[in-house]
N, C-alpha and C positions, 0 to 999 in steps of 0.2 A: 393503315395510315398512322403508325407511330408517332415515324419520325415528324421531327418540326418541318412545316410546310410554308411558305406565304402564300400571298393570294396568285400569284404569276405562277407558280409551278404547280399550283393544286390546281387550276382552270384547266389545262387538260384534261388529267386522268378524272376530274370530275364531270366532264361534260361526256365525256369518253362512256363512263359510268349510265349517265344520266340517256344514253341514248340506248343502252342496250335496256335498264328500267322500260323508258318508255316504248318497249314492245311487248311488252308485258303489262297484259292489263291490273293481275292480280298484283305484282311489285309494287305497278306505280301506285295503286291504293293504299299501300303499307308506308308507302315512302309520303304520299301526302297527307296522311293519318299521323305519322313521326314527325314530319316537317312541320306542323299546326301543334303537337306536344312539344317540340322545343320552343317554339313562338311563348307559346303561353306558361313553358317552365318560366323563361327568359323575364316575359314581364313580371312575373311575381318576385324574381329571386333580386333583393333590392342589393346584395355583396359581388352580381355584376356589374360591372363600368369599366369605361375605358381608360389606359394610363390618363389623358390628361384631368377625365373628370377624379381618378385616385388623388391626384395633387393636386388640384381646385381644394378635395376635399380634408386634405391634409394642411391646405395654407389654411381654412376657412380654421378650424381646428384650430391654429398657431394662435391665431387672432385672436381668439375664443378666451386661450390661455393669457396671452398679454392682456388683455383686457379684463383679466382674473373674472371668466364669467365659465368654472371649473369647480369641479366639486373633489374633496382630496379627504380621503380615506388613513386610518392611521393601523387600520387591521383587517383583516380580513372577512371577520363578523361582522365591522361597519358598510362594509362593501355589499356583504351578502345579505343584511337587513336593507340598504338601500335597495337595493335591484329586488327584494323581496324573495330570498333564496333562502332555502329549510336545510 
C-alpha cells in the first residue's frame, strides 16, 4: 500500500484484508496487538495533527510574533545556550 490512498478507495481492499485476518485467530491477535501500538504511538507523538490544527498552529505563532511575545537569537551559541544544547 504504497501508493496514496483516501479513505473511499482504501475501504475495500481494507475490509477485504480485515475478513480474511479475522479467520485467523493467531493474525487477528497480532493485528489487535499493532492496532493498540499505534493508538498509543499516536497519543504520545505530539508533531501529529491534522492540516487544519498545523495552521490554527501557525496562525497562533503569527500572533505570538506581532505581538513580539518571541525570543530572537543573533548566533547560534545563543540559541544553543537557550534550548541548553552542549
Amino acid at each position: 500500500m504504497a501508493r496514496n490512498m483516501n479513505t473511499i478507495s482504501l475501504s475495500p481492499e481494507f475490509f477485504s484484508d480485515l475478513g480474511v485476518i479475522a479467520q485467523d485467530e493467531t493474525l487477528f491477535v497480532k493485528l489487535q496487538k499493532y492496532v493498540k501500538k499505534l493508538i498509543s504511538t499516536k497519543a504520545k507523538d505530539d508533531s501529529l495533527m491534522t492540516k487544519d490544527e498545523f495552521f490554527a498552529k501557525l496562525e497562533r505563532s503569527r500572533k505570538q510574533i506581532e505581538e513580539g511575545n518571541y525570543v530572537k537569537f543573533s548566533n547560534i551559541q545563543e540559541f544553543n545556550e537557550y534550548f541548553g544544547v552542549k
